[in-house]
N, C-alpha and C positions, 0 to 999 in steps of 0.2 A: 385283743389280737395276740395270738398264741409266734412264742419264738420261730418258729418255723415260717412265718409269714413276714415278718421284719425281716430276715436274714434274705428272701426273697425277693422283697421289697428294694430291699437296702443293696445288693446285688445287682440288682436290674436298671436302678438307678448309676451305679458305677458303669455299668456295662454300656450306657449310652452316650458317655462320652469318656472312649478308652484314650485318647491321646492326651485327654486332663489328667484321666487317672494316673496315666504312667510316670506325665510331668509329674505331678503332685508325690506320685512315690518317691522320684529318681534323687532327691533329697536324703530320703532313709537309704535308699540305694547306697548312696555313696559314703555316710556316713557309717553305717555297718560296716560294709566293706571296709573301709578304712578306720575302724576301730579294731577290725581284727586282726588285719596286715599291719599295725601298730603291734599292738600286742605280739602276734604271733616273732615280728622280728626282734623285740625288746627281750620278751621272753628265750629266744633262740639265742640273741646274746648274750643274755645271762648263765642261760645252759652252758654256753661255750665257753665262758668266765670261768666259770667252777671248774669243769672238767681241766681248762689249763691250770687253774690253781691248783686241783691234784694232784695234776703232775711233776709238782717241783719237788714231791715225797713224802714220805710219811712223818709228820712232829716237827717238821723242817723250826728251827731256827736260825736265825741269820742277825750275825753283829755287823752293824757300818760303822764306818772312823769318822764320822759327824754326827753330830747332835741334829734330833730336829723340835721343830717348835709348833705346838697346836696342829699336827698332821701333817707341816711340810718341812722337808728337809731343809737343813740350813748349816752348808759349809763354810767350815772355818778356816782360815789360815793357818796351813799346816798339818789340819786336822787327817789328811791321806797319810800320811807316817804315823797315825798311832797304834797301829795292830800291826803285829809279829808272829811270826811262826810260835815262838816262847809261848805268847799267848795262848795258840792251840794246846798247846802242850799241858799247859797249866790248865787251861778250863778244864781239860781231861780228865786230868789228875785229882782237881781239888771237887770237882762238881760231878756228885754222883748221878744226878738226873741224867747228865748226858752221853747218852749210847755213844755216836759219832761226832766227830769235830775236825775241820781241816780249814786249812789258811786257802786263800785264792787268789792267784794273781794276772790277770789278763794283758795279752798284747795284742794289738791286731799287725797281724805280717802276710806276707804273699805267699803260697804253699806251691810248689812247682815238681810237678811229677811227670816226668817226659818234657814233653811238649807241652803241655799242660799248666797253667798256672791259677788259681783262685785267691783271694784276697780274704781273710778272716780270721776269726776270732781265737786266738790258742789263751786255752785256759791253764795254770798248773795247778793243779791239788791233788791231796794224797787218794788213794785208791778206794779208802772209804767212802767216797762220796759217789761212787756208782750206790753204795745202801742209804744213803743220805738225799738224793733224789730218789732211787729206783729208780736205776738207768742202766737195763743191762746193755749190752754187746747183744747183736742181733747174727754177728759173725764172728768168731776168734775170742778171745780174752783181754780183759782190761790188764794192764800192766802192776807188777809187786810192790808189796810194802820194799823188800831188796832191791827193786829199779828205783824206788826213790828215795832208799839210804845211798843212792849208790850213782842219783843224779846219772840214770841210764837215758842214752838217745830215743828213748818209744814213746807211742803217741797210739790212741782212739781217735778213729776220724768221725760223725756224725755223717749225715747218708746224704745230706747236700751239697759236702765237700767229697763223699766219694763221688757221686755221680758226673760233677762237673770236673772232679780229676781224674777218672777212671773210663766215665760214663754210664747210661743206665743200670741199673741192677749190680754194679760190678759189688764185688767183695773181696779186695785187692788184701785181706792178711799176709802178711809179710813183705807186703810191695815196701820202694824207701822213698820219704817224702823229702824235699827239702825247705828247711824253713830258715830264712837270713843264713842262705848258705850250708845250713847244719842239718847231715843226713838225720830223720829220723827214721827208725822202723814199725810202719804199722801193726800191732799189737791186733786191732779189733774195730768193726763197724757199730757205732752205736745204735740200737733201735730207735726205732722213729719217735721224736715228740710234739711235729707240727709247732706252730703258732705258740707262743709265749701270750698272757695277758696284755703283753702292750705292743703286738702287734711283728713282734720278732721271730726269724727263724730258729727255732729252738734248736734243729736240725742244720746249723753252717756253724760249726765248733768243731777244734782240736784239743783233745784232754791229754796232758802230757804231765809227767810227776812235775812236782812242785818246784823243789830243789832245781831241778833242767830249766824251766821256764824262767824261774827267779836267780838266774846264775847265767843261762845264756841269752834269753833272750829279754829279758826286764830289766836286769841290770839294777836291783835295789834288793834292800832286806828288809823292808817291809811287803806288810799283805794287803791291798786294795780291800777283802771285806772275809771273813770267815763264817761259813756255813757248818751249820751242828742240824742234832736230833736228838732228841729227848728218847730217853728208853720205852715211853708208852704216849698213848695220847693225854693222859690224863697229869701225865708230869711235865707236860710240856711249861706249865707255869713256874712248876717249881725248877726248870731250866733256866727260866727265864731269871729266875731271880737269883737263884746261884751265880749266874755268869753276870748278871747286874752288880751285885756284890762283889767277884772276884775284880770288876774292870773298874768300881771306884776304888778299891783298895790301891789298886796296881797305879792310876790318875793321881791318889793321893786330894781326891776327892772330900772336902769336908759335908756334913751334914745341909749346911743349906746351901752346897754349890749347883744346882743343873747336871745332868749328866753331859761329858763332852762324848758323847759315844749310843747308838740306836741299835734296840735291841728287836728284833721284829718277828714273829711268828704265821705261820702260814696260816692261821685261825683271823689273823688281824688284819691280811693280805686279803683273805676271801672274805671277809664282812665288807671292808673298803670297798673293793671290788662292785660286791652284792648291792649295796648302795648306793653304788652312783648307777647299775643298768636298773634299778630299781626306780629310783629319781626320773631317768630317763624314758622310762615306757611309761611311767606315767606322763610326763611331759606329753610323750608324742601320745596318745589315748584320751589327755584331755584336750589337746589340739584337732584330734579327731572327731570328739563329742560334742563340737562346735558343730561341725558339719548334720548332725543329728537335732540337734536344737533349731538350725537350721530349716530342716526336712519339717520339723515339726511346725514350726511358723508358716509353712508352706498348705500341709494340711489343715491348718485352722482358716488362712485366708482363702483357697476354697472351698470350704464347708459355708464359710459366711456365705460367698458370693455361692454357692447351695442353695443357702436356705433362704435367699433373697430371690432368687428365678423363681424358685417352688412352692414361694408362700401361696401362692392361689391353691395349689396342690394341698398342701398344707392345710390350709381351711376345708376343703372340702371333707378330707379324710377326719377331721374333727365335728364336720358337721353331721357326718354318717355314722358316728362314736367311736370314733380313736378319740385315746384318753391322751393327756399331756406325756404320759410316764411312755405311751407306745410310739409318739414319734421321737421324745430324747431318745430310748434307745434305737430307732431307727438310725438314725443321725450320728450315733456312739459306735454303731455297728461298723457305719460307712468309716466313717475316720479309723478305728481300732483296723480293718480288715485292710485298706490303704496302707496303715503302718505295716502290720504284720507279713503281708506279700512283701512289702517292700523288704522288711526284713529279712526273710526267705532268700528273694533275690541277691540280697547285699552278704549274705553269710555265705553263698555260694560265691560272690564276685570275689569277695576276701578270702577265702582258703585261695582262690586260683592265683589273685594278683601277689598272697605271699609265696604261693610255689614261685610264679613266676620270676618277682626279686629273685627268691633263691638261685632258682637255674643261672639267671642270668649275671648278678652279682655274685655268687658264689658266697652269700650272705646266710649264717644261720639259724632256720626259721624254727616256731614250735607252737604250732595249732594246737589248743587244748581244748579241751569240751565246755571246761569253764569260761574260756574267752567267746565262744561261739554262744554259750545260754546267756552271758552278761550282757551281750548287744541285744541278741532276738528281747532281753527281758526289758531294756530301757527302751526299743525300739516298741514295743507292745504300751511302758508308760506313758511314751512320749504321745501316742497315738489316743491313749482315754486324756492324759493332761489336755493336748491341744484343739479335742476335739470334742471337751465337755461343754465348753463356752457355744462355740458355735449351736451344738443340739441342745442344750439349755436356752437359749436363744429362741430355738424354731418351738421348742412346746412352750413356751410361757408368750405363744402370739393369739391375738383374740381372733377365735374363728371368725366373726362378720369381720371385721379388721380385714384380715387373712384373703376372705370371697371377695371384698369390696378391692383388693388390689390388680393392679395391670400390669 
């Protein structure tokens, strides 16, 4: 029996009972489908991981004033008073890896312009650190190295505190804000940077020189954490180690003390990162490929109850010379082509259902071709695995056997 005649055969037989057939797909249906809306959202978060990672700038290094232990942080008593302006100064000085360095120090206060007031984040550090993110001004200019020898009243606003103080689109340069009282002068609108990694608006910050923030509105002389960059990407280590060296020297640090201070790099931030959405889509992918293992159990148990109606069928097509080898693959055909529609189906139901997450959650997605061929390709295995049994089955029946059945 030539291919073309199985393929015929084994069609015709699906075709008579299409409301079995579809049940018996709707197994791979849903399991494609939902391997690839897995994927495609895991993936999409990952995308989105990185690209916020990028954004925090080029070689980025960044010191905290606690130690941390085996990947989690772990503060200490006191440990917020160990970094100092001094300190920038000195890493500067002494550690040639490092391009930029500046101390940071945060308050959250009410920002009141008119009628208008917003509640957030004023950052103070020196004027470097627009090159130390890459964060320009989208309107106006970031404030001087002289406004912050000089602890001047100006401030960058980020584009979620102009809007809710200004309103949409406004680009209020040279408008005056007030923070705890204290007029300051808008210098510049920061360009947009969306969503931070864990979920923050990068975009509801006031950037204000250091000196100002830590004199009027902080009230200490110390720096909650200092952000550097390394002159290149490739010296980002040798940053790392300079400023490691310079902060146990300055600790008084002996050789087998622990560091009380965490040195972190934007390389170390986007591996972590990569990692866990990494872990994650697999998670939900192999939670998904239940539902496919599923489908497949599905097409095995009716191929059996198949080839238990059909054995009289079955014998006679062996009495007329079909050989054993021509109804297996009858039988291999039926189950493979059950999976593969089904597949079909479910790679089309999966791109829709992760559009539609998208639109709806505003979640970001990323259909890859490779996500789309890895199901059609287990959906296509899942369909000869559980569908050898059954057609190994139906040819290894003895023709009079087979005629003598009712």
């Amino acid at each position: 029996m030539n291919i073309l005649n199985i393929l015929r055969i084994s069609y015709r037989s699906l075709g008579r009972n299409k409301l079995r057939s579809f049940l018996t797909m709707l197994g791979i249906i849903i399991g494609v489908a939902a391997v690839i809306a897995m994927l495609a959202i895991g993936q999409g978060a990952s995308d989105a991981v990185k690209e916020q990672i990028a954004s925090l700038g080029t070689n980025v290094v960044i010191v905290f004033p606690f130690a941390s232990s085996q990947g989690v942080v772990r503060f200490q008593a006191g440990a917020t008073s160990r970094l100092t302006e001094s300190d920038a100064v000195a890493i500067q000085a002494q550690c040639p890896a490092v391009k930029y360095i500046t101390p940071a120090v945060r308050v959250v206060a009410q920002v009141i312009a008119g009628t208008q007031n917003w509640q957030t984040q004023i950052m103070g550090v020196y004027p470097d650190f627009e090159q130390i993110r890459n964060w320009p001004v989208q309107a106006g200019s970031w404030y001087t190295t002289s406004d912050e020898r000089t602890a001047q009243k100006v401030c960058v606003i980020g584009q979620t505190v102009a809007t809710n103080l200004f309103g949409p689109g406004a680009m209020p340069v040279g408008a005056t804000v007030q923070i705890r009282n204290i007029p300051f002068r808008v210098l510049g609108v920061l360009a947009s940077k969306g969503q931070s990694a864990m979920g923050q608006d990068n975009d509801d910050i006031v950037m204000a020189p250091f000196s100002t923030v830590q004199q009027d509105l902080a009230g200490t002389i110390y720096a909650n954490v200092l952000f550097g960059s390394a002159i290149s990407t490739n010296a980002v280590n040798t940053a790392v180690n300079e400023i490691t060296e310079y902060m146990r020297i300055k600790h008084n640090l002996p050789a087998w003390k622990p560091d009380d201070f965490t040195v972190r790099t934007q390389t170390e931030i986007a591996s972590t990162a990569d990692a866990t959405t990494k872990t994650m889509t697999l998670l939900l992918a192999s939670v998904a490929a239940i539902s496919l293992i599923v489908g497949g159990i599905g097409i095995m148990n009716i191929m059996l109850v198949s080839v238990t109606e059909r054995t009289r069928e079955i014998g006679i097509r062996m009495a007329v010379g079909a050989r054993g080898g021509d109804v297996l693959m009858q039988f291999l055909v039926e189950a493979l082509s059950l999976s593969l529609l089904g597949g079909i189906i479910g790679v089309v139901l999966g791109v829709l259902t992760s559009k539609f997450v998208s639109n709806v959650q505003h979640w970001p997605i990323a259909v890859s071709p490779e996500s789309i061929a890895l199901a059609f390709f287990f959906a296509a295995i899942i369909g000869i695995f559980f569908g050898w049994y059954p057609a190994r089955k139906a040819a290894n029946l003895n023709p009079i056997e087979a005629l003598r059945y009712e």
